[in-house]
C-alpha positions in Angstrom: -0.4 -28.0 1.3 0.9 -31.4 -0.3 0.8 -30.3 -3.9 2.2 -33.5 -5.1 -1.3 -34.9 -3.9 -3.6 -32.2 -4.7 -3.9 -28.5 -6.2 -4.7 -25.8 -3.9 -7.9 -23.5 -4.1 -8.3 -20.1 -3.4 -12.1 -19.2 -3.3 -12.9 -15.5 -2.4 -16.4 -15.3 -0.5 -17.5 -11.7 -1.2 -20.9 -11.9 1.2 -23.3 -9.4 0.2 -20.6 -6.5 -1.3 -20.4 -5.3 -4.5 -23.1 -3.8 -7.4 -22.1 -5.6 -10.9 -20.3 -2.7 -11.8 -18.0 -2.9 -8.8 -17.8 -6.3 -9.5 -16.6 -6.0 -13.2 -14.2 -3.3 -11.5 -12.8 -5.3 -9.5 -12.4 -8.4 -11.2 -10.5 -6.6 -13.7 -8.5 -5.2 -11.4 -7.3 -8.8 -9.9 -7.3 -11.1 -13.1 -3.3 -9.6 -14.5 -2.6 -10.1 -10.3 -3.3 -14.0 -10.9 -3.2 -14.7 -14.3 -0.1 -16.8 -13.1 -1.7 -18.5 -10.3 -0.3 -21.8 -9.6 -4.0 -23.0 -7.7 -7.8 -22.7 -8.1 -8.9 -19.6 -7.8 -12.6 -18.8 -7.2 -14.7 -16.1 -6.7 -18.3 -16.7 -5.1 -20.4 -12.9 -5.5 -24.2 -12.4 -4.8 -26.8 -14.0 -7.0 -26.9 -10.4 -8.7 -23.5 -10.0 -9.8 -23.3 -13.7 -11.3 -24.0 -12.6 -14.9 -21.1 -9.5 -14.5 -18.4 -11.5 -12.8 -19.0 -14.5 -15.4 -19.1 -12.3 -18.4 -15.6 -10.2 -16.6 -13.6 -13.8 -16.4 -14.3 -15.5 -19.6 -11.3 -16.8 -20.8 -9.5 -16.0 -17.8 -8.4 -18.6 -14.9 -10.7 -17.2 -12.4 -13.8 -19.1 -12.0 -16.8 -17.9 -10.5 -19.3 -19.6 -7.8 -22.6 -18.2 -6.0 -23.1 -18.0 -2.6 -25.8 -20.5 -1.6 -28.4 -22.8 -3.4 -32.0 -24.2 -2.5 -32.6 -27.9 -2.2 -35.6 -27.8 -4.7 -35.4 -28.1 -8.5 -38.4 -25.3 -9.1 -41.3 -24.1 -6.6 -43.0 -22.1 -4.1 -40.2 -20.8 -2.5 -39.5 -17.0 -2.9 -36.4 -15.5 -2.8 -34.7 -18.8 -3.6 -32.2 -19.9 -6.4 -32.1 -23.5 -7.2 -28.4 -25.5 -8.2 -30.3 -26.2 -11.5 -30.3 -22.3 -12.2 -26.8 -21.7 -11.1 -25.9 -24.4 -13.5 -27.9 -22.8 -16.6 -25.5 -19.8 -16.3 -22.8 -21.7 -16.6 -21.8 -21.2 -12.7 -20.0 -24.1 -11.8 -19.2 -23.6 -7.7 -21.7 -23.1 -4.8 -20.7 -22.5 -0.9 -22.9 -24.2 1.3 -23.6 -24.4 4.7 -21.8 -21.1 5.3 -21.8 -20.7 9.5 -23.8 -17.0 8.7 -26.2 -19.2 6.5 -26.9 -21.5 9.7 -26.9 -18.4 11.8 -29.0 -15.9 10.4 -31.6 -17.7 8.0 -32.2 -21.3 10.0 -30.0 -23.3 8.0 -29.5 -27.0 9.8 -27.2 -29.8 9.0 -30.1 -31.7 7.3 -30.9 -28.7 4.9 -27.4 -28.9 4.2 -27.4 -31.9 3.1 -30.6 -31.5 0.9 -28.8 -28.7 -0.8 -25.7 -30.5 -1.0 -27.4 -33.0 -3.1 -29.2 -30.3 -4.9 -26.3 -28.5 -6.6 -24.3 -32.3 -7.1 -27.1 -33.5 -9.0 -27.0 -30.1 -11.0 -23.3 -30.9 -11.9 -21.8 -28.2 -9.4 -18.8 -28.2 -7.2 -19.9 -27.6 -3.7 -17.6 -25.2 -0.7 -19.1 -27.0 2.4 -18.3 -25.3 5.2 -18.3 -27.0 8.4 -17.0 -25.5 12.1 -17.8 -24.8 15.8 -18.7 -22.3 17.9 -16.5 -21.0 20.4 -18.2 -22.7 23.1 -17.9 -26.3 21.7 -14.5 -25.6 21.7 -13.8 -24.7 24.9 -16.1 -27.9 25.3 -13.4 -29.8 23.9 -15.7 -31.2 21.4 -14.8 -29.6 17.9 -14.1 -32.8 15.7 -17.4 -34.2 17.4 -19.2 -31.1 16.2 -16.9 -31.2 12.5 -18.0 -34.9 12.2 -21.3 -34.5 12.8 -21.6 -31.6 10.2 -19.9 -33.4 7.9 -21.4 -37.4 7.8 -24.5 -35.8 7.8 -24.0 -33.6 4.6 -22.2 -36.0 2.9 -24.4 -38.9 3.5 -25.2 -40.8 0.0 -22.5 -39.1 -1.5 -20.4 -41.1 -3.7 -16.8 -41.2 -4.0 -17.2 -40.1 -7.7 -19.5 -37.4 -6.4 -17.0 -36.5 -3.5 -14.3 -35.3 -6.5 -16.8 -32.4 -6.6 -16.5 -31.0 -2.6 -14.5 -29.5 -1.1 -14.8 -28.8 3.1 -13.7 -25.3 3.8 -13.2 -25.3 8.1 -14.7 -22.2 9.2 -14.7 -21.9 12.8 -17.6 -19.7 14.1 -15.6 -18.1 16.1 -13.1 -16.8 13.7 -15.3 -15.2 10.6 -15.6 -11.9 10.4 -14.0 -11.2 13.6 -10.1 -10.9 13.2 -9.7 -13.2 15.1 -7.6 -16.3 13.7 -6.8 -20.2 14.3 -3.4 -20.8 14.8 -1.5 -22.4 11.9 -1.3 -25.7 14.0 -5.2 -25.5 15.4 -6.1 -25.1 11.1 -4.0 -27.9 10.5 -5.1 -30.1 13.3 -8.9 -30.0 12.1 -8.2 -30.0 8.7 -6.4 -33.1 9.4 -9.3 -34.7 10.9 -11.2 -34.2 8.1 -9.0 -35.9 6.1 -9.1 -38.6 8.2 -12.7 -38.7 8.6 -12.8 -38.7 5.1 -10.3 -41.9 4.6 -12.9 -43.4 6.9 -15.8 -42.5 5.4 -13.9 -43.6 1.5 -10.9 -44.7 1.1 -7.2 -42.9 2.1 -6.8 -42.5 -1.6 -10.0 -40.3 -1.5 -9.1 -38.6 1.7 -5.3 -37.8 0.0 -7.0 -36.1 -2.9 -9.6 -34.2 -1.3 -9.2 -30.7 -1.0 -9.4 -29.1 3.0 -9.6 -25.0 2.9 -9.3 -22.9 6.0 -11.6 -20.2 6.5 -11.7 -18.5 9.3 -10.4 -14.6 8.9 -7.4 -15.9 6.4 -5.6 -12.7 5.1 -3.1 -11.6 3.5 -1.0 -11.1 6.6 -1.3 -14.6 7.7 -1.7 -17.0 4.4 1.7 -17.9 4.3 2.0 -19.5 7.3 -1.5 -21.2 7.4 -1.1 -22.4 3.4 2.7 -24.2 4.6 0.6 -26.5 6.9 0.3 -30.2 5.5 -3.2 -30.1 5.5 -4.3 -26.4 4.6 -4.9 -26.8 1.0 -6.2 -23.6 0.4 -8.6 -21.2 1.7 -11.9 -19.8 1.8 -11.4 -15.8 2.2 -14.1 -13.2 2.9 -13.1 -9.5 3.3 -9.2 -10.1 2.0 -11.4 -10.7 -0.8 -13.0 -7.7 -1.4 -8.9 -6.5 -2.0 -7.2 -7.0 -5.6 -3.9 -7.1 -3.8 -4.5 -8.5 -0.6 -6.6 -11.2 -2.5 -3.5 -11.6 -5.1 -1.0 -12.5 -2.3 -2.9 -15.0 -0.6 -3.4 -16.6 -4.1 0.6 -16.2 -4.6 0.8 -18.2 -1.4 -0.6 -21.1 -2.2 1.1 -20.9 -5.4 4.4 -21.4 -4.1 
């Protein structure tokens, strides 16, 4: 992290866990473990558990975000939750583009971007997760993939608009399988972005914009991957799921 360019964010990814009971539980649980936090801290829960976790947080420092968003404002489309609804609550963070999001329900990089624009237009702050497979890199051709993902979601976006993303790099191969990039491998793509996004903006932009790592960050490993220049935080599934677990990693990016 470079903290004399930009704050660090923490944003816990809780996939489909947790009733709203639990998740009152446990949010009470963790808000005296961060009240201190020196970073963001953000907790993204199931469309269900919005109402709970935002009613558990007010007038804490933990802010909440859902999980995904549809392109459309209103319509046919069962099932779905629009940026414009998410906004209503008073949720003001959305992941997109999660890698089990392209995976499992057919998400592309053009439906990305559609929801991308979605949940800026609604006034949200968007978690865009970009990252490749394990083959691609063995293929050599992860910032191809990374850029691709990226230009495409961000295409119309303006620098104004681009205070509200941030680009969590998720590689496929690391979530939800314990399996970790290296400090240096997170730092290496992150940087990339960065400089994709000087090239896309400006290097002002690019030095301000905020670069997560998300790929099976814990509470073992934080420390080390949060010290790297461009590791500005982190985008952390089952760590948390953990109070403590979840309060370390948010203690390490506030150092």
């Amino acid at each position: 992290m470079n903290k004399a360019l930009r704050k660090a964010v923490i944003a816990g990814n809780w996939k489909m866990n947790n009733t709203p009971d639990e998740t009152k539980a446990l949010i009470t649980e963790m808000k005296p473990l961060v009240k201190d936090a020196d970073c963001d801290v953000v907790l993204c829960v199931p469309f269900v558990d919005l109402y709970a976790a935002l009613e558990a947080t007010a007038g804490s420092n933990i802010k909440i975000g859902a999980e995904n968003c549809h392109w459309a404002e209103k319509g046919a489309f069962t099932g779905e939750v629009s940026a414009k609804m998410l906004a209503a609550v008073g949720v003001p963070y959305v992941i997109i583009g999660h890698s089990e999001r392209r995976q499992y329900f057919g998400e592309t990089d053009v439906t990305v971007h559609n929801r991308v624009r979605a949940a800026l237009d609604a006034g949200l702050t968007v978690i865009l997760c970009v990252g490749e497979t394990l083959d691609q890199r063995k293929q050599n051709i992860t910032m191809e993939i990374i850029a691709m993902q990226t230009k495409i979601a961000l295409a119309g976006v303006s620098a104004e608009e681009l205070k509200r993303i941030i680009i969590a790099y998720e590689p496929v191969w690391a979530i939800g399988t314990g399996e970790t990039a290296t400090a240096e491998q997170a730092d290496e793509v992150n940087g990339g972005i960065r400089a994709l996004i000087a090239s896309l903006y400006s290097q002002a932009d690019a030095d301000a914009f905020v670069v997560q790592y998300g790929g099976s960050m814990n509470a073992k490993n934080a420390a080390e991957l949060l010290a790297k220049e461009h590791v500005d935080g982190g985008l952390i599934g089952g760590a948390s799921l953990n109070a403590a677990d979840f309060a370390t990693i948010v203690a390490a990016a506030s150092k």
